[in-house]
N, CA, C and O of each residue as an XYZ file, in Angstrom:
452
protein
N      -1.020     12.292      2.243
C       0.152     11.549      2.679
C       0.548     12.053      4.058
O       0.512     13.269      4.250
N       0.957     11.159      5.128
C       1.614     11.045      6.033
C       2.598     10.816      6.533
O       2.870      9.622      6.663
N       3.558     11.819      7.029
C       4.987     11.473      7.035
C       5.019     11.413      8.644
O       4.227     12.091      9.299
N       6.205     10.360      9.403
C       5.792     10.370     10.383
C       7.814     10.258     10.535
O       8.617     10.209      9.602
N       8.123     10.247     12.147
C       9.685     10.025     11.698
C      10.212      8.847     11.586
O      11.421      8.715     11.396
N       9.163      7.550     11.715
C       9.732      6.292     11.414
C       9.537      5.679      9.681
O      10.230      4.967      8.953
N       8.326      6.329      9.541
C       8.207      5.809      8.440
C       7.173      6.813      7.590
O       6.699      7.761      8.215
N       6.824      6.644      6.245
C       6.150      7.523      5.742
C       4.619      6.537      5.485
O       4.476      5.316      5.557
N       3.962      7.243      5.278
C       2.692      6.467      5.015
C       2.151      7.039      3.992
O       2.354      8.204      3.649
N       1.135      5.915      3.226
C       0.734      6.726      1.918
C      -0.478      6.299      1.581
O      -0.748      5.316      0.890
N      -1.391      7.249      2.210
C      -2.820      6.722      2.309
C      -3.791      6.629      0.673
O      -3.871      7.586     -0.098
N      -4.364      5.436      0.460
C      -4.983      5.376     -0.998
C      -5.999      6.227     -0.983
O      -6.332      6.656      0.122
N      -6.624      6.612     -1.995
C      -8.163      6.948     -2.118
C      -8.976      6.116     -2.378
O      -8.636      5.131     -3.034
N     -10.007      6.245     -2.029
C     -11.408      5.239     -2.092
C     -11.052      4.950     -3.131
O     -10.451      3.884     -2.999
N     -11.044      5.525     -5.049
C     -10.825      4.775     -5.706
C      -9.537      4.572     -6.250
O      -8.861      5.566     -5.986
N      -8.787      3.605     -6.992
C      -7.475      3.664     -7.139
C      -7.900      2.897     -8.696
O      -8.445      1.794     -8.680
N      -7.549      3.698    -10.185
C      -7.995      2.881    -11.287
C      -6.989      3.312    -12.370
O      -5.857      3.264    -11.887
N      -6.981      3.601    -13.290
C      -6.454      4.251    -14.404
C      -5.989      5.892    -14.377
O      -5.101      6.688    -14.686
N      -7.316      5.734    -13.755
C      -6.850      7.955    -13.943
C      -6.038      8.706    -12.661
O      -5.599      9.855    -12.697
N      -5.943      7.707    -11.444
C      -4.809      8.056    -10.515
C      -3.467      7.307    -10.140
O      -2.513      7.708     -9.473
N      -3.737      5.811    -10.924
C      -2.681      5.210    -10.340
C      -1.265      5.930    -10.333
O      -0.422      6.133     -9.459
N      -1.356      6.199    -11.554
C       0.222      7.187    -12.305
C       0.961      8.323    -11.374
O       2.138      8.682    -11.411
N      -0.476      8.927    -10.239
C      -0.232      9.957     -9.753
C       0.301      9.239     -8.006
O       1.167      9.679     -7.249
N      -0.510      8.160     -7.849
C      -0.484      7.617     -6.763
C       1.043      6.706     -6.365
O       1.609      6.442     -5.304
N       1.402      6.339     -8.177
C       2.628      5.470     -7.691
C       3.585      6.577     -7.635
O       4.570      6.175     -7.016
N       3.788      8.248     -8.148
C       4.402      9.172     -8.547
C       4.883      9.516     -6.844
O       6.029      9.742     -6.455
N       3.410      9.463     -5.876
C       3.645     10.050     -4.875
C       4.796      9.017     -3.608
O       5.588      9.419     -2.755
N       4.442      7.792     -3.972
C       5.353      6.597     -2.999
C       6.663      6.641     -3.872
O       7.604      6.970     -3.150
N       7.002      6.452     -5.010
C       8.247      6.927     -5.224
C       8.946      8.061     -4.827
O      10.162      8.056     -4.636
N       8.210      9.058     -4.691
C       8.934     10.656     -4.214
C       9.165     10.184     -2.629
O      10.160     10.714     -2.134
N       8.459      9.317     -1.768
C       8.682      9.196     -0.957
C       9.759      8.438     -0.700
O      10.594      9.031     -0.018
N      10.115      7.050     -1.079
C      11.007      6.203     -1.071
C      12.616      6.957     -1.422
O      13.656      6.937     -0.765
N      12.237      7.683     -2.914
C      13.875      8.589     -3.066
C      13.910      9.737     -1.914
O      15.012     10.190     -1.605
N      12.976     10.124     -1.399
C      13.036     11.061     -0.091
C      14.392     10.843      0.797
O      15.142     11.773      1.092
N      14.545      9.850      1.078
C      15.175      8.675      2.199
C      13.967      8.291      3.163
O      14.497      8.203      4.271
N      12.969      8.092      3.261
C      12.177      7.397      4.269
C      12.404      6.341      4.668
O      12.680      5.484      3.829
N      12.386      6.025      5.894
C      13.779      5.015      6.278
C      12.700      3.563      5.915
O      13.126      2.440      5.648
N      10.905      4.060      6.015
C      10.330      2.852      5.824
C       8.811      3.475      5.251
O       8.455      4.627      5.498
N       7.895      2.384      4.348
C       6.921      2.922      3.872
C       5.692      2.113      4.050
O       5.667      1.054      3.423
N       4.674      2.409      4.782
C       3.178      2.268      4.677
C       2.442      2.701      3.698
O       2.331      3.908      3.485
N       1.466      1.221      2.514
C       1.241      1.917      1.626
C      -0.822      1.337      2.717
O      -1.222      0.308      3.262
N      -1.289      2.414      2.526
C      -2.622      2.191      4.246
C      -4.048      2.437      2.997
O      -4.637      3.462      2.654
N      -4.209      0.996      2.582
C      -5.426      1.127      1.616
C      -7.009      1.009      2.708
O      -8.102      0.497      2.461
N      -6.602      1.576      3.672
C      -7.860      0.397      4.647
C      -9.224      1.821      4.011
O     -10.403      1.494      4.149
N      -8.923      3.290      3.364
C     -10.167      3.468      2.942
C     -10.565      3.332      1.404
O     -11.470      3.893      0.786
N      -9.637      2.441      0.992
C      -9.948      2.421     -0.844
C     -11.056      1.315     -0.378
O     -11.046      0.611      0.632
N     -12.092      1.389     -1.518
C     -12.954      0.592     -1.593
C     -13.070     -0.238     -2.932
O     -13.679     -1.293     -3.113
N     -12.347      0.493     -3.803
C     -12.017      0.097     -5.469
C     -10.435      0.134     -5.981
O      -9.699      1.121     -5.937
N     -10.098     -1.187     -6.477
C      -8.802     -1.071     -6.748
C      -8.523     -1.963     -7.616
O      -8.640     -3.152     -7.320
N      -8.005     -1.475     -9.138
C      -8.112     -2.371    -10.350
C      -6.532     -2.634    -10.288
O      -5.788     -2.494     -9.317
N      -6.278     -2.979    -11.357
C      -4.763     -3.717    -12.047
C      -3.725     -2.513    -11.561
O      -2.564     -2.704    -11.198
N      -4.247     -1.522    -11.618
C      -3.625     -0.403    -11.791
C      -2.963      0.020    -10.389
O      -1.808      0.435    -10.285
N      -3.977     -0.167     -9.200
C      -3.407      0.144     -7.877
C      -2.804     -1.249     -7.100
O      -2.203     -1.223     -6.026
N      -3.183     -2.780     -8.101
C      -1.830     -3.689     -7.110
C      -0.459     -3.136     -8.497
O       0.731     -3.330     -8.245
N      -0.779     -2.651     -9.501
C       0.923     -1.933     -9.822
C       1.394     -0.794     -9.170
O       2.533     -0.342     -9.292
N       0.483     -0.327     -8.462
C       1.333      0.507     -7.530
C       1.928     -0.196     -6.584
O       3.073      0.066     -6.216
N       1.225     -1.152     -6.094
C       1.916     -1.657     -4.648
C       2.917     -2.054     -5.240
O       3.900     -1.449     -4.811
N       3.298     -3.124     -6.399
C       3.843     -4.083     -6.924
C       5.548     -3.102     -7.033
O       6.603     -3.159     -6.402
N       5.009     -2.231     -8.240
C       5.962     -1.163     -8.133
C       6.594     -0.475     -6.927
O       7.688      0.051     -7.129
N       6.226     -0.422     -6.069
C       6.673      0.449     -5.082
C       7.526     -0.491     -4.310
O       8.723     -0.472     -4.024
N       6.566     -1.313     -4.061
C       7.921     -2.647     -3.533
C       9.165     -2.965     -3.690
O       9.996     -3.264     -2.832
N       9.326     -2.848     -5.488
C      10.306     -3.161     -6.216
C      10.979     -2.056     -5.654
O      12.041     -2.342     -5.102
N      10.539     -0.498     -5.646
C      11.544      0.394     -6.069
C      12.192      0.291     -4.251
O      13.399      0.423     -4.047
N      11.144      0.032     -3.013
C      11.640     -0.205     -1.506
C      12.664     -1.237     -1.686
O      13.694     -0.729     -1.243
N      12.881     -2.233     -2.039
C      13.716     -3.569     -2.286
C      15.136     -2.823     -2.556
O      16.198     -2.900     -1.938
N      14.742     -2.027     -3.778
C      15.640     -1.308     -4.517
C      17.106     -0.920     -3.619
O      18.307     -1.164     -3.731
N      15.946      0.055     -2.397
C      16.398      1.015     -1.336
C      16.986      0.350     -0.426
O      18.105      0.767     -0.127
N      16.571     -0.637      0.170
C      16.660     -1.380      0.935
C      16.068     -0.806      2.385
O      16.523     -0.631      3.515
N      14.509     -0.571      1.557
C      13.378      0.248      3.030
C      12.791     -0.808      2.794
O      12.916     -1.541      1.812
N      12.003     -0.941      3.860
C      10.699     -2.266      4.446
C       9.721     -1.205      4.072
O       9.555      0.005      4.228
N       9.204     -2.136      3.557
C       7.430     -1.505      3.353
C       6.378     -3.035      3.582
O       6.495     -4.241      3.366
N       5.274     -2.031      4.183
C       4.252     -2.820      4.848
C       3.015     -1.825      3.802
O       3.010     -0.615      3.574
N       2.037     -2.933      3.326
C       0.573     -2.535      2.775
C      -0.585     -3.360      4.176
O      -0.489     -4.438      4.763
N      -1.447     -2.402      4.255
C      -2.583     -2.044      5.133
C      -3.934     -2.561      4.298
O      -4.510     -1.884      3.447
N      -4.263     -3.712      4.661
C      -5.493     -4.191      3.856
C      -6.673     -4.483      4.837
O      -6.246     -5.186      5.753
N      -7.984     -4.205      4.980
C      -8.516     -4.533      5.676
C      -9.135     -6.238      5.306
O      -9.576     -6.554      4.200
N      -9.037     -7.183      6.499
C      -9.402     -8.490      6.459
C     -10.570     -9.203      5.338
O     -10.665    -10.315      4.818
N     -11.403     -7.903      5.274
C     -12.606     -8.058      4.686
C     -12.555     -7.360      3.349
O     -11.492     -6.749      3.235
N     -13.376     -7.239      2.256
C     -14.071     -6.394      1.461
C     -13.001     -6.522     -0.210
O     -12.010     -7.220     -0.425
N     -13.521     -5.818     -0.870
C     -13.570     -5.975     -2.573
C     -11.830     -6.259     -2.531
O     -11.307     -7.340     -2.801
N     -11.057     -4.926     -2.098
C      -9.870     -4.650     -2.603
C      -9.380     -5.557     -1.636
O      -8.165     -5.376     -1.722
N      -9.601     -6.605     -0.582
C      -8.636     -7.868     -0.240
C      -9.080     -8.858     -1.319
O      -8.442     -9.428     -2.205
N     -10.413     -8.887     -0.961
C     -10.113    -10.318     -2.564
C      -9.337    -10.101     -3.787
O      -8.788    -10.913     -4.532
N      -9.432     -8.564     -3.836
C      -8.535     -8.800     -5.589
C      -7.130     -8.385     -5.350
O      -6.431     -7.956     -6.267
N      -6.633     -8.528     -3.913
C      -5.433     -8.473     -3.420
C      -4.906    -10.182     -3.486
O      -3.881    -10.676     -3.955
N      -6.148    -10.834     -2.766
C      -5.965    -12.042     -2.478
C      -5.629    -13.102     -3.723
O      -4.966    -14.139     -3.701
N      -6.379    -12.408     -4.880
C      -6.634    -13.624     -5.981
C      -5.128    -13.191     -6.955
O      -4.772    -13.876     -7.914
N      -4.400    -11.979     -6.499
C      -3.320    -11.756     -7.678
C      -2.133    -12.004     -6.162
O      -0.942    -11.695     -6.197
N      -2.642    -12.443     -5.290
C      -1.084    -13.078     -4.795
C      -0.252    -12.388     -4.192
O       0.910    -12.745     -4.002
N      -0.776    -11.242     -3.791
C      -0.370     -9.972     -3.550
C       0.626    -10.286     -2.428
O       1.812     -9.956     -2.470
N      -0.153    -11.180     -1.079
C       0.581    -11.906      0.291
C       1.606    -12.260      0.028
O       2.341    -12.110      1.004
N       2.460    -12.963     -1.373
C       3.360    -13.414     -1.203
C       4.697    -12.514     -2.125
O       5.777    -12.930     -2.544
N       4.122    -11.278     -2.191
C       4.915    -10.523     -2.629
C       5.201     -9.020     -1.642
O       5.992     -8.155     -2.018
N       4.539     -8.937     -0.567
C       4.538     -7.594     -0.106
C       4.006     -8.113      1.623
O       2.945     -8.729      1.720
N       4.625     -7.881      2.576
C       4.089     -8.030      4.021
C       2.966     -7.204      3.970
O       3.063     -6.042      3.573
N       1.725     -7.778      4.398
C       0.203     -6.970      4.868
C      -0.202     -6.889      6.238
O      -0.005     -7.696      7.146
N      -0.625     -6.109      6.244
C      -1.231     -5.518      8.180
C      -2.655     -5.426      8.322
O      -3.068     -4.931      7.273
N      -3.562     -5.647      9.062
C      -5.005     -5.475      8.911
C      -5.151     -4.121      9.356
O      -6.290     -3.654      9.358
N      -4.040     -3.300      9.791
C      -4.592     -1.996     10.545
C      -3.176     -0.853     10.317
O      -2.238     -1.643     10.422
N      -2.704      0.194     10.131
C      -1.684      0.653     10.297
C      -0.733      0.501     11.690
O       0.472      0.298     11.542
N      -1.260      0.596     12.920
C      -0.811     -0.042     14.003
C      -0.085     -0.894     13.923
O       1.057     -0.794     14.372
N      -0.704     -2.395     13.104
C       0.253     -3.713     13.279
C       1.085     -3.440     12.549
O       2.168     -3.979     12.780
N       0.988     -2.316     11.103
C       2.544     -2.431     10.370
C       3.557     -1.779     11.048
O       4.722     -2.173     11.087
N       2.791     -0.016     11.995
C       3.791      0.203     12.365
C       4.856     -0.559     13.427
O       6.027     -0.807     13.138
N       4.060     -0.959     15.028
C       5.012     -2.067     15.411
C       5.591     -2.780     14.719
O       6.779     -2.825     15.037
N       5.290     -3.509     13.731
C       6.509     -4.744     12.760
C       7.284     -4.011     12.630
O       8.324     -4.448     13.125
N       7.485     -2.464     11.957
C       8.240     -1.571     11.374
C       9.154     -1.733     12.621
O      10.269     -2.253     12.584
N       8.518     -1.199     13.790
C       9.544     -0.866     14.904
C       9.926     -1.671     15.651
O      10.666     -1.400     16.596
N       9.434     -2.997     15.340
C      10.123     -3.986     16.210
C      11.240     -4.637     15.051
O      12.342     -4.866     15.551
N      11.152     -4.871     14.013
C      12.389     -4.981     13.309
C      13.261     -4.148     13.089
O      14.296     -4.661     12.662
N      13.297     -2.528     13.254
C      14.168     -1.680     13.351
C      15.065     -1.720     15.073
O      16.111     -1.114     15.305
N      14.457     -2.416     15.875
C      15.361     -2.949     16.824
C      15.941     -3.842     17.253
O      16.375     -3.916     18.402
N      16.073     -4.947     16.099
C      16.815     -5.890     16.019
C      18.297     -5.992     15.517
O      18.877     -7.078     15.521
């Protein structure tokens, strides 16, 4: 994990399934009650990601909403974990970035509005 002073980031592991999600959604919640004013969840090196890691995103969202922090997920354009981002709808529940870069500008260009 990456804490930065605009926002925190929370990099996945290649795999994200059953036996880490629990630990993975454990770690973006500690971040969100932190006060992090905003959260990057940066899957661009998971290569595997079942039911288990869009309930992390899903969850984490909810609990940012909660807070009233912006969070941005990091998907790369291509490969396994966008299609099974793509086919559960993920886009219309959570803003996505193809790169950490584009979330962070969004981050910081809506924090100066």
């Amino acid at each position: 994990m990456e804490i930065t002073e605009t926002c925190g980031t929370l990099m996945f592991p290649a795999e994200v399934d059953l036996s880490n999600g629990d630990m993975i959604l454990g770690q973006a919640l500690r971040l969100l009650d932190s006060g992090t004013p905003a959260l990057i969840l940066d899957l661009t090196g998971c290569a595997f990601c079942d039911s288990n890691g869009l309930n992390v995103i899903t969850r984490s969202q909810m609990r940012a909403s909660e807070l009233g922090v912006p969070m941005w997920v990091v998907l790369p354009p291509r490969g396994l974990v966008r299609r099974v981002s793509d086919v559960a709808g993920l886009q219309r529940r959570v803003a996505i970035a193809p790169d950490v870069a584009t979330a962070r500008d969004a981050l910081t260009s809506a924090a100066h509005r």
